[in-house]
C-alpha positions in Angstrom: 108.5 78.2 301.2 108.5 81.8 302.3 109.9 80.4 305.7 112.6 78.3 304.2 116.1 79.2 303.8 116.4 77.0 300.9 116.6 78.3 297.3 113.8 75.5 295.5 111.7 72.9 296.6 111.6 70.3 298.1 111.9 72.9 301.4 112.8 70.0 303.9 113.9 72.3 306.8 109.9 73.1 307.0 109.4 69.6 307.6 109.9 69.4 311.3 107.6 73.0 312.1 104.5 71.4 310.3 105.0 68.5 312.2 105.3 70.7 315.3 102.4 72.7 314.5 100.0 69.5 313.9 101.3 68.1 317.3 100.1 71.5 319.3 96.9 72.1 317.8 95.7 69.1 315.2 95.5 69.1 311.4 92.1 70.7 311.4 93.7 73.8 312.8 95.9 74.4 310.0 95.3 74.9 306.4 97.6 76.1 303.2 97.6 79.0 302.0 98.5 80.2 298.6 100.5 83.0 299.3 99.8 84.1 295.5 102.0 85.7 293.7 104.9 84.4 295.6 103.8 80.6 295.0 104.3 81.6 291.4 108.3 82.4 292.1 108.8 78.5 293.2 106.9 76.9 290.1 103.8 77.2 291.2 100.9 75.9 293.5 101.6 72.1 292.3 105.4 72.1 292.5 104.9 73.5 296.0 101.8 71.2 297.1 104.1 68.4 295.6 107.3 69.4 298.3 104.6 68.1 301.6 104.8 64.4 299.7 109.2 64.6 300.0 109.2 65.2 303.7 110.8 62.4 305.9 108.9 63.6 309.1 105.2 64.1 307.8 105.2 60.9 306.0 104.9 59.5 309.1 103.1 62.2 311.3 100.4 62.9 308.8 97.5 60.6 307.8 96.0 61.0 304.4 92.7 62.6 306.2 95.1 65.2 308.2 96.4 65.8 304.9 92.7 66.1 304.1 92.0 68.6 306.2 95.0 70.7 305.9 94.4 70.9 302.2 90.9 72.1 302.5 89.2 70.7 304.6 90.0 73.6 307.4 89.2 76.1 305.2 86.1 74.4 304.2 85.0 74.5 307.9 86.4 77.9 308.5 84.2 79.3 305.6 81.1 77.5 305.7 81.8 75.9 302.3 81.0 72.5 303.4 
């Protein structure tokens, strides 16, 4: 959301860069950050998490264990928490 030029969620305009991003280096190169406090001036971690589900091109791109992985997963690895 810090990326988009849009005012509120959904953030669609972000839609095609994750997609980009997942194609050049796989979903278990990326993870989501919080970005706290500024997650805070779009409603939140949940209204924001909620925005992935709304966009037309990663419905498609993204299966639910890339989602997996980008969600925690990643980090997970990253950190030793697994």
């Amino acid at each position: 959301f810090r990326l988009s030029l849009e005012n509120g969620a959904p953030f669609v305009e972000l839609d095609e860069r994750l997609v980009a991003l997942k194609n050049a280096y796989g979903a278990d190169r990326i993870m989501i950050g919080s970005d706290y406090p500024f997650t805070q001036l779009h409603g939140g971690y949940e209204n924001v998490i909620e925005s992935y589900a709304q966009w037309p091109m990663s419905k498609d791109a993204f299966t639910m264990e890339d989602w997996s992985m980008i969600l925690g997963g990643t980090a997970s690895k990253l950190y030793n928490l697994m």
